[in-house]
C-alpha positions, 0 to 999 in steps of 0.5 A: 500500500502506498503510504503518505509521510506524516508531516505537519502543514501550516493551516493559516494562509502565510502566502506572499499574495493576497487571498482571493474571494473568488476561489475555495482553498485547501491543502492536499498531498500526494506521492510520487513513485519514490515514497516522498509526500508532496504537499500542495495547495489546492484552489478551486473555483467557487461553486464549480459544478461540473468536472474542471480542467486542471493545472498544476504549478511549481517554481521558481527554482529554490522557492515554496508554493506560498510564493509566485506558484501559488499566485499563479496557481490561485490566478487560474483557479480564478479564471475556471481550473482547478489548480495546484501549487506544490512544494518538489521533493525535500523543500518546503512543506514537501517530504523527504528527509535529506532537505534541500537536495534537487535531482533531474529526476526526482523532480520530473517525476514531482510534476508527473506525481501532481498529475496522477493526483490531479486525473484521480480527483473526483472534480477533475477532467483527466482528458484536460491537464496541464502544467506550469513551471516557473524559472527552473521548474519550467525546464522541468515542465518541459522535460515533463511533457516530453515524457508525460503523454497525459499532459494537454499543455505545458507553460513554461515562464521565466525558465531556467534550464537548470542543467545547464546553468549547472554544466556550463555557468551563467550565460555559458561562461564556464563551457569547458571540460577544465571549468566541469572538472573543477565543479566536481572535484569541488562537489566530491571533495564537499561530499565527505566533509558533509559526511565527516561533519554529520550534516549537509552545507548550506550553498547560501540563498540570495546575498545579503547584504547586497554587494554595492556591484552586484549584477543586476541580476542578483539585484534582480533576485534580492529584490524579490526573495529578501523583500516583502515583496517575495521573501517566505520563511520556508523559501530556500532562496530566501534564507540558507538555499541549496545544499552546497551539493544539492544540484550535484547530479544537474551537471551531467543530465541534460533535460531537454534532450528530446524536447523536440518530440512533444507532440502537446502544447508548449508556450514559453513566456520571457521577459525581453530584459530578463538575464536569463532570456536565452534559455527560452530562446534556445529551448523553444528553438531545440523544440521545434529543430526537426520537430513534426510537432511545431504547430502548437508551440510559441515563444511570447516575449515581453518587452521591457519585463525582467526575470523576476517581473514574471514572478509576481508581475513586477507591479506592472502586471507583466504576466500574461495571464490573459493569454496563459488562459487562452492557450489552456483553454484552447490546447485542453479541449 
């Protein structure tokens, strides 16, 4: 029998967001094939009748549902899904007892877990399922569609490609077999003083304070996650991050290898200013390179938007989810 961990879940409403009126709220969990509970927050539109179409959402990278997956997931609820936000594997609310660890793996099957939870709910049309994935859970969707025949529609926004920020650094700056070499020895070496230690080091969250030259895409992050505008207690990027380890497996399992076989509905968002606009670029150009499957794919760029503006709309209302809507409803028919 397949048994749910036995975790304690905050019952009051301790999201970055405001609560809507115009939905019902719930937590829910769930397991994936690996035994680990994943807990979610469930938003359901008032008074729905009939079966819905559902969405279930996850992201950033490093970030808890109670941050910008749960907006967007309490957002489309409003517009007529039955929607989820979840916490992956060893983060937040989530189980598994080692914390703060990720895997290409483990987190593409986090993704196929919510929509095993979602096609078995009673209020749920099986045959209408999609999913979103935000900044490095977009990559993750995408590797989720490719491999996942149930899901109808993917929305991938502000993505990372997480294996390859980890194989080749930010912006490819560290693409060579000498820089690789150098990571993992680092990563080997770190693996038993975790051991000799007893415990796992923290890789460190977003930096704080700000260093007066930071990037502006540090900047970028630090004004989402060590802001009231995004920070959560819960959050990884937040506070202490990713174990120094936690992303180890990344630097060798590329994701998106046979992104150009999904055959469903793919729609990637970007900010146009966004640091991490390439990703988008080049995956939605793998994705349709000798692809049979390029007429329900699209790339929507928004102007003047940058990477975190998609997480919560930046105070200029940057998420489409306009269109978001109009791509579920028409691919989920």
């Amino acid at each position: 029998m397949i048994r749910t961990e036995e975790l304690k879940l905050t019952q009051e409403w301790d999201k970055t967001f405001q609560k809507s009126d115009k939905v019902d709220h719930s937590k829910v969990t769930f397991v994936n094939r690996y035994g680990i509970t994943l807990v979610a927050d469930m938003y359901v539109p008032k008074d729905a009748e009939s079966k819905l179409p559902a969405i279930a959402v996850s992201g950033p990278f490093g970030a808890v549902k109670e941050q910008c997956s749960g907006l967007y997931a309490q957002t489309m609820a409003e517009r007529g899904f039955l929607t989820i936000a979840f916490d992956p594997s060893f983060t937040g609310e989530s189980g598994g007892n080692v914390r703060y660890m990720a895997s290409p793996d483990i987190n593409t099957e986090d993704f196929m877990a919510a929509v095993d939870f979602l096609s078995l709910h009673e209020m749920v049309d099986p045959e209408r399922i999609g999913i979103i994935g935000i900044c490095g859970w977009g990559g993750m969707a995408i590797n989720a569609a490719a491999l996942d025949t149930r899901i109808k529609a993917t929305v991938a926004s502000t993505m990372y490609d997480m294996t390859r920020v980890n194989a080749k650094g930010y912006f490819d700056s560290a693409d060579s077999e000498e820089a690789r070499y150098q990571a993992k020895t680092a990563m080997c070496a770190q693996r038993l003083e975790d051991l000799k230690n007893g415990e796992y080091k923290l890789g460190g969250g977003v930096v704080d304070p700000l260093p007066e030259d930071a990037p502006f895409f540090v900047r970028d992050y630090y004004d989402y996650y060590k802001t009231e505008r995004g920070y959560h207690p819960r959050s990884l990027n937040s506070n202490g991050g990713w174990n120094v380890i936690g992303c180890e497996s990344f630097v060798n399992q590329p994701i998106l290898q046979y992104s150009n076989e999904i055959r469903s509905a793919v729609l990637l968002i970007h900010g146009e200013k966004a640091h991490s606009c390439y990703f988008s670029r080049d995956a939605y150009a793998n994705m349709t390179k000798d692809s049979k499957y390029t007429d329900n794919k699209e790339l929507m760029i928004i102007p003047d938007a940058v990477h975190t503006d998609l997480y919560d709309g930046g105070g200029k209302d940057a998420i489409p989810f306009v269109k978001i809507q109009s791509f579920f409803e028409q691919h989920m028919e």
